[in-house]
C-alpha positions as CSV (number, residue, x, y, z in Angstrom):
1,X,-70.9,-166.2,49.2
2,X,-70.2,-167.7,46.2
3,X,-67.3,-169.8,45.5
4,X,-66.3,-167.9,42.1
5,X,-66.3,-164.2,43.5
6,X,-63.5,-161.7,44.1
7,X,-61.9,-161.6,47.5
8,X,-60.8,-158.0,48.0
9,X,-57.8,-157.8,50.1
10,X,-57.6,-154.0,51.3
11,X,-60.4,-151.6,51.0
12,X,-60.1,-148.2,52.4
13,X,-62.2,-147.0,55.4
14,X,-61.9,-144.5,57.4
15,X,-64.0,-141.9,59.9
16,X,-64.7,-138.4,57.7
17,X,-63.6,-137.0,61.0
18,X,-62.5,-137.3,64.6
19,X,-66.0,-136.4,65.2
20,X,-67.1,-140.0,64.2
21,X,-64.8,-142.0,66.8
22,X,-65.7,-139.5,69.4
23,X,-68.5,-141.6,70.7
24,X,-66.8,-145.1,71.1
25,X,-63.6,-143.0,73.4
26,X,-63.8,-142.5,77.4
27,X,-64.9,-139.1,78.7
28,X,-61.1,-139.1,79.4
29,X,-60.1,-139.2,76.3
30,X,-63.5,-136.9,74.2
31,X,-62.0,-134.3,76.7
32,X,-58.6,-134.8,75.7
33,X,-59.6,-134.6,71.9
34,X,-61.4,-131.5,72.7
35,X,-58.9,-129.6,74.4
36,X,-56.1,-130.5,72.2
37,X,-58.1,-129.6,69.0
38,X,-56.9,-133.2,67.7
39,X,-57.5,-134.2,64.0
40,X,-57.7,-136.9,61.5
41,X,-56.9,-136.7,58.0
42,X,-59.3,-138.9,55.9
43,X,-57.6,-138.6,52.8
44,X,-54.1,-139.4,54.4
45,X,-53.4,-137.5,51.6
46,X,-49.6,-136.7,52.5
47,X,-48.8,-140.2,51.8
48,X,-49.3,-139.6,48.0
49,X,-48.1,-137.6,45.4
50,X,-49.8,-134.7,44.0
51,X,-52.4,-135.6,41.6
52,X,-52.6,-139.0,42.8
53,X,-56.2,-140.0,44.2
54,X,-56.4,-138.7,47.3
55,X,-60.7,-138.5,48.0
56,X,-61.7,-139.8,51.4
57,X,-62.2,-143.4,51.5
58,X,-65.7,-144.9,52.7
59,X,-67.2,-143.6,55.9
60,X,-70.5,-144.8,56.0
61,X,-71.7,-148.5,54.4
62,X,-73.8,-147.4,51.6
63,X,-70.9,-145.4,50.5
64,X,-68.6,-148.7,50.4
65,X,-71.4,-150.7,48.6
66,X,-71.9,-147.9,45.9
67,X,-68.3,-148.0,45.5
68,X,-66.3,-151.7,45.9
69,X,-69.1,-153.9,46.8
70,X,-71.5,-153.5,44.1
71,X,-69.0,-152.6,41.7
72,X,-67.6,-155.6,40.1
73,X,-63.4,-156.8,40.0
74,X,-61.3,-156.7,37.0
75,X,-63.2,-159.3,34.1
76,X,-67.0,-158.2,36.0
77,X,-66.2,-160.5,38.5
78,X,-68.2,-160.1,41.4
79,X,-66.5,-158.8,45.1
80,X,-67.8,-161.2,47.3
81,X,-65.6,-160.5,50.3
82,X,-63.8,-157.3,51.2
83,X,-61.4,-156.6,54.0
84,X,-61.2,-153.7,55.6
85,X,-58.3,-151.4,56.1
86,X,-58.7,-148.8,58.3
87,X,-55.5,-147.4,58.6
88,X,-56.3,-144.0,60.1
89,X,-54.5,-144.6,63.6
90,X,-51.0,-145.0,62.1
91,X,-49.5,-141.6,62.4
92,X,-51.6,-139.3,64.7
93,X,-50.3,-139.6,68.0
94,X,-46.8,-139.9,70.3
95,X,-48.9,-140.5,73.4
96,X,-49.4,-144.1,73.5
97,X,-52.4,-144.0,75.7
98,X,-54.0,-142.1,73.3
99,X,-52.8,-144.3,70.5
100,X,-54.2,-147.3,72.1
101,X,-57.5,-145.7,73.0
102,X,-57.5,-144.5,69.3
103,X,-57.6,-148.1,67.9
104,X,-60.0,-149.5,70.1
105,X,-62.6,-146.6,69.3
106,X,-61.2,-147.3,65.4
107,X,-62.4,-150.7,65.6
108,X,-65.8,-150.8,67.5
109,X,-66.5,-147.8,64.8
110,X,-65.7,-150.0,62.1
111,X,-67.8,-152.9,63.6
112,X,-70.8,-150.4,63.9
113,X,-70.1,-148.6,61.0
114,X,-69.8,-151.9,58.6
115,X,-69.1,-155.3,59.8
116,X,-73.1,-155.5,61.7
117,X,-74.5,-153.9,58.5
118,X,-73.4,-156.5,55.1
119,X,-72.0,-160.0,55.8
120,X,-69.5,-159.2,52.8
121,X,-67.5,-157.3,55.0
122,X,-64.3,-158.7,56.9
123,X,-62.5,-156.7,59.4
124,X,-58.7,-155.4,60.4
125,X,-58.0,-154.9,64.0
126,X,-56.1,-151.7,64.9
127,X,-53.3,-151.8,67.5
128,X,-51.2,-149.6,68.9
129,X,-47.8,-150.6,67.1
130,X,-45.6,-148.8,69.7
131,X,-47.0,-150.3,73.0
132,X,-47.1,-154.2,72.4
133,X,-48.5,-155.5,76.0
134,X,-51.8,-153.1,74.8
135,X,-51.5,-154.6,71.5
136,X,-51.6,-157.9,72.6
137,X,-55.0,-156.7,75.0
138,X,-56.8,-155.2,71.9
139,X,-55.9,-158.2,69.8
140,X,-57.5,-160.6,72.6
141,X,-60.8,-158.2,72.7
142,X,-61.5,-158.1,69.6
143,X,-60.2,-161.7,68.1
144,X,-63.6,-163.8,69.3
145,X,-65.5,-162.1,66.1
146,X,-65.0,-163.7,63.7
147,X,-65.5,-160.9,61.4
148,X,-62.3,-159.9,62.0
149,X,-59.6,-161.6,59.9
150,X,-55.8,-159.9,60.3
151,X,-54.1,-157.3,62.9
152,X,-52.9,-154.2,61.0
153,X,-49.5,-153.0,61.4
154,X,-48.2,-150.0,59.7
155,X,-45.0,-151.6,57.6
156,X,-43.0,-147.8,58.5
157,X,-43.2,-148.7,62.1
158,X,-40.7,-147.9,64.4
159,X,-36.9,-147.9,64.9
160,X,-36.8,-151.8,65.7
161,X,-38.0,-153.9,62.6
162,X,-40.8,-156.1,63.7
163,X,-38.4,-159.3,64.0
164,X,-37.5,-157.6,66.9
165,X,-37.9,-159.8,70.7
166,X,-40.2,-157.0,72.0
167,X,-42.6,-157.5,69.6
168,X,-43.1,-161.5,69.9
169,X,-46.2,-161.5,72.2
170,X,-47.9,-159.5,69.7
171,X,-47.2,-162.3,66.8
172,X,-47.6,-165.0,69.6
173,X,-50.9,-163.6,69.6
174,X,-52.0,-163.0,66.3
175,X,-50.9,-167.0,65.5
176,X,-52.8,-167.9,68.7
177,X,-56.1,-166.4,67.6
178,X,-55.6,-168.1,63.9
179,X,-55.5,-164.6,62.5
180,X,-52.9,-162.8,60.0
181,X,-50.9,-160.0,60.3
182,X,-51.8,-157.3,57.7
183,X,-48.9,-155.2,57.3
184,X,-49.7,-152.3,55.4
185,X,-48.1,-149.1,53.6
186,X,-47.2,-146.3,55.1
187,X,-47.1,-145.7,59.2
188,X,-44.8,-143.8,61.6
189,X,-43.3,-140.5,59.4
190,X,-41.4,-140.0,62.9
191,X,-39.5,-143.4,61.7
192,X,-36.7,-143.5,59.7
193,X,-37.7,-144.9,56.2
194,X,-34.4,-146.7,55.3
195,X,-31.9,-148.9,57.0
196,X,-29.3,-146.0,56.3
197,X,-31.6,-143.5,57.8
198,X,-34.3,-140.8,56.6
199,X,-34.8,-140.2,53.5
200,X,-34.2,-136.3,52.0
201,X,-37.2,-135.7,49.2
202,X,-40.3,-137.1,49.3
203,X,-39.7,-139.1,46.1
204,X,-36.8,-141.5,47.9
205,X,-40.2,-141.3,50.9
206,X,-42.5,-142.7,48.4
207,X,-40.5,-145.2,46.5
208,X,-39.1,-146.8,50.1
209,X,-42.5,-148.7,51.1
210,X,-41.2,-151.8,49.3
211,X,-37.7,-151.3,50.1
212,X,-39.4,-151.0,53.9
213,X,-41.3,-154.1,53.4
214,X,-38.4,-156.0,52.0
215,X,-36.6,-155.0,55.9
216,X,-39.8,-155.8,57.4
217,X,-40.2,-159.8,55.8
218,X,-36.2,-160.3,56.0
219,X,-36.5,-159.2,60.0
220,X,-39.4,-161.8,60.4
221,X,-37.3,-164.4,58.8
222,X,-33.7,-163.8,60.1
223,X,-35.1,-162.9,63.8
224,X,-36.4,-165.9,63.6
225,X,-40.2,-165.2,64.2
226,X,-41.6,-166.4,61.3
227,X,-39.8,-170.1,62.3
228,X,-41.0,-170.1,66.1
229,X,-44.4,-169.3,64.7
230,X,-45.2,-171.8,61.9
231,X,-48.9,-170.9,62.0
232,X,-48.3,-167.0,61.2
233,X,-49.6,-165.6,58.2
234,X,-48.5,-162.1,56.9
235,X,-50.3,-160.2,54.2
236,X,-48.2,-157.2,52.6
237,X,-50.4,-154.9,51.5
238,X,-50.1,-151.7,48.9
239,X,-45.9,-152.4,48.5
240,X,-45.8,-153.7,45.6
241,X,-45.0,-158.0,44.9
242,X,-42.6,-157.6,41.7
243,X,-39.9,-157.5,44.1
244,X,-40.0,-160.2,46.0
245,X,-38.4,-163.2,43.6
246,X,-34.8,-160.6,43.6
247,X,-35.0,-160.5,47.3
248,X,-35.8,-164.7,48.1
249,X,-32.8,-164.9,45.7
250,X,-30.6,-163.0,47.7
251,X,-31.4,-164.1,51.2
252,X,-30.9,-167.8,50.3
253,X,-27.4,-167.2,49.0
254,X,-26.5,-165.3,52.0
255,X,-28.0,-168.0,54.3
256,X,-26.1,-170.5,52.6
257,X,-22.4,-168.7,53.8
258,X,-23.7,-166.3,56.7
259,X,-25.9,-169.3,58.4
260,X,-23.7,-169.5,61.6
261,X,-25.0,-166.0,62.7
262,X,-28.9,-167.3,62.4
263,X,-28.8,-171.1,63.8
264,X,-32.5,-171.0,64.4
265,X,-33.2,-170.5,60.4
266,X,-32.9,-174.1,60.0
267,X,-33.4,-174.3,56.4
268,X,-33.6,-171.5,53.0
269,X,-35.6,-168.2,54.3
270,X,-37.5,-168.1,50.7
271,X,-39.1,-171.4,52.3
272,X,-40.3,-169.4,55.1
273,X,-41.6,-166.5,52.8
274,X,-42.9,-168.6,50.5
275,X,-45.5,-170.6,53.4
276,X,-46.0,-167.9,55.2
277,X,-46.5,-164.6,53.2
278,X,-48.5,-163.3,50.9
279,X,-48.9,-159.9,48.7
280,X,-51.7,-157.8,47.5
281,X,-52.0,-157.2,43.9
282,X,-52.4,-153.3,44.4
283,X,-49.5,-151.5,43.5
284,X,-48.6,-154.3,40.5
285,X,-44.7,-152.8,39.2
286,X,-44.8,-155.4,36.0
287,X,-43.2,-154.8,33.0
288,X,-45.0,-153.1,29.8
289,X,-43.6,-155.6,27.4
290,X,-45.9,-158.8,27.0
291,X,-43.2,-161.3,27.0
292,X,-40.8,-159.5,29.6
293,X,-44.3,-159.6,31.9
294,X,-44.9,-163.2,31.1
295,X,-41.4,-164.1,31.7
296,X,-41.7,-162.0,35.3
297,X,-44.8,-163.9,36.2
298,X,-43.0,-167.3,35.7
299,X,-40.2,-166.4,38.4
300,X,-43.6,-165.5,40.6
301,X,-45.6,-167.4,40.5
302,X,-48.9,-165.1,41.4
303,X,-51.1,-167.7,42.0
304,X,-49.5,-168.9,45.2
305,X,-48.6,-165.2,46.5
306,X,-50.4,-162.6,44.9
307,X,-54.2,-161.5,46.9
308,X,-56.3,-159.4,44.5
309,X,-56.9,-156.1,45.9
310,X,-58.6,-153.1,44.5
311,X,-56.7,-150.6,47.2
312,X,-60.0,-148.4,46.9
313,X,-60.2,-145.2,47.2
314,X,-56.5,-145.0,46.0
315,X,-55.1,-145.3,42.3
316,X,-52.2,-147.0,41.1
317,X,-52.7,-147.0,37.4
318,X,-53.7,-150.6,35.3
319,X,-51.2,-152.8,36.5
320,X,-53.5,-155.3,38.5
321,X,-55.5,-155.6,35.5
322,X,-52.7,-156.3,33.6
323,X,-51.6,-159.1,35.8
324,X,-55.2,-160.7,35.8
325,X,-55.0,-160.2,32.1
326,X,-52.3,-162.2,31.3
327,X,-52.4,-165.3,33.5
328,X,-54.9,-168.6,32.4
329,X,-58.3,-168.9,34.2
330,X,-57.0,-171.3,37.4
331,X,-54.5,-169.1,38.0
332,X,-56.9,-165.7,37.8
333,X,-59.3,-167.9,39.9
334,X,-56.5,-167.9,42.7
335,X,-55.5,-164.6,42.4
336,X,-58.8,-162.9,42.5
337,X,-60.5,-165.2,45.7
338,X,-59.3,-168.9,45.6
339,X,-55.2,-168.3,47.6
340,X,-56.9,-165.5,49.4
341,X,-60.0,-167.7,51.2
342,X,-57.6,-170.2,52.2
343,X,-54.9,-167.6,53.4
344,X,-56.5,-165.2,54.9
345,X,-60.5,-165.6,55.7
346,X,-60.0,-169.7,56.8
347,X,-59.8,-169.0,60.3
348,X,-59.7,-171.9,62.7
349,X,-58.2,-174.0,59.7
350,X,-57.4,-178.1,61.0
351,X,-54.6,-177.8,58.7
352,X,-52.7,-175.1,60.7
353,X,-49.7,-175.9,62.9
354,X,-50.0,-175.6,66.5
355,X,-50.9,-172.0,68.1
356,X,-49.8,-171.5,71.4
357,X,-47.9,-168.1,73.3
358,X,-44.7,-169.0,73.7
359,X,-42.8,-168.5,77.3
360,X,-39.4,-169.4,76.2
361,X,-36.7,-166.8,76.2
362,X,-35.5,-165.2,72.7
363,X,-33.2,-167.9,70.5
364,X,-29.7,-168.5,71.3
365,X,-27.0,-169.6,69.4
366,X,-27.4,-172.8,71.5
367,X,-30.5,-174.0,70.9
368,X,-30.8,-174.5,67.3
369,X,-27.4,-176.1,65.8
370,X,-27.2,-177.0,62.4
């Protein structure tokens, strides 16, 4: 691995069919596929819009070098790490049994499938987002590779926002294990999409994954998880970035007169965003004019937030390489590998703070006083 080469943040894999994880689930549950007639959808393609590229991401390894691995980054720069996103467990089940045995079949598929075959390869690990205690049980299984870099969580989840107390042990464990929460587009359709309910057209669907993610990073912060965890790392992936300066903005000036109801943020939340989160390049909403993207990259500041990520098989149109394109070589550097090794690959890092589960009840008013 060189130190120059591209660091791919989220690349698409997924089984061309059920058929594929049949062999890493219980008898149980091969039955239970069988006579339910249960399917996947390898395209996902109702999460985009018509027209949009919808072909089936990587099932096999050669595939996935032909495509990402072997094909150079924006600039010819080589890939020389890409993690995996297989996000083919978020909406395909209301048993959570199932679910659960889902994602652990997903996951010794895409160790067998990818991981033991090309040492560029970095893995996700799927949970089952509604059922945290086996969440927390798939996490420890699967978090002494080392292959394995992040947790995936849909960013649609479910009716709480992921600040919420019940999901804790989950992030208790992902800190404890060194590893980063990937929180991705798209997840639970069953889930309403916006903080004032479901949406009505699929356009106010597709537009809400960064208005989602935004709820998402502000739970994290105000619910205080992203403070009693100081060694949690979250990677937003496919939501877009531009909106995060407007959103930092805001929650500081709020803090600064609504404090009193959050006694455990003990200081600005765009300090807490700022440490501990990161976004993926893949969706880049930047302006067309030159100046007005300079300008926008300024407030950004890319380099310390933004991962590179080609978001393969899916298209987004030129916008990551007109990010690359218009910031100076250190900067690039960072963008395309450099923030993203130290981020999201350094696992067992010195530098990080303590990791340990917690067993303290949720915060009270009481226990953090300004």
């Amino acid at each position: 691995m060189s130190a120059g080469g591209a660091v791919d943040a989220d690349t698409h894999v997924a089984p061309a069919s059920l058929a594929d994880l049949v062999p890493y689930l219980p008898a149980y549950w091969r039955d239970y596929v069988e006579g339910a007639a249960l399917r996947l959808d390898p395209t996902q393609a109702g999460a985009y819009p018509p027209g949009a590229a919808t072909v089936p991401a990587p099932a096999d390894v050669e595939t996935l070098r032909t495509q990402v691995l072997d094909a150079p980054a924006p600039g010819g720069t080589p890939v020389d790490v890409a993690v995996l996103s297989a996000t083919s467990a978020f909406d395909v089940s209301r048993n959570p049994y199932y679910d659960a045995a889902l994602c652990r079949a997903l996951n010794d598929w895409v160790t067998a499938t990818f991981l033991d075959h090309d040492p560029r390869l970095r893995g996700s690990i799927a949970v089952p987002s509604g059922d945290p205690e086996a969440a927390v049980e798939e996490i420890d299984r699967r978090a002494g590779d080392p292959r394995f870099v992040q947790v995936m969580l849909p960013v649609r989840g479910h009716d709480h926002r992921y600040g919420h107390r019940r999901f804790l042990p989950v992030f208790e464990a992902i800190a404890e294990h060194d590893l980063v929460v990937g929180l991705h587009a798209w997840g639970r359709a069953g889930s309403a999409a916006t903080t004032t309910g479901f949406t009505h057209t699929y356009l106010q669907d597709y537009l809400a994954q960064g208005q989602i993610a935004q709820g998402q990073l502000t739970s994290l912060v105000v619910e205080g998880v992203l403070g009693r965890l100081p060694a949690l790392r979250v990677v937003v992936a496919e939501c877009g970035f531009s909106w995060l300066p407007p959103l930092l903005w805001r929650l500081d000036k709020e803090w600064k007169g609504i404090w009193r109801e959050v006694p455990w943020v003990t200081r600005p939340p765009s300090e807490y965003l700022r440490e501990q989160v990161r976004l993926t390049s893949t969706p880049a909403h930047l302006p067309a004019d030159p100046d007005e993207l300079v300008e926008a990259l300024e407030i950004l500041d890319p380099a310390s937030l933004v991962l590179y990520a080609g978001d393969h098989p899916h298209v987004h149109g030129d916008g990551t390489e007109r990010l690359l394109a218009a910031l100076g070589p250190a900067d690039r550097a960072a963008v395309l590998g450099g923030t993203a090794r130290t981020f999201l690959l350094d696992r067992g890092s010195p530098a990080r703070p303590p990791r340990t589960r917690s067993s303290t009840t949720p915060h009270r008013r009481e226990e953090a006083p300004r």
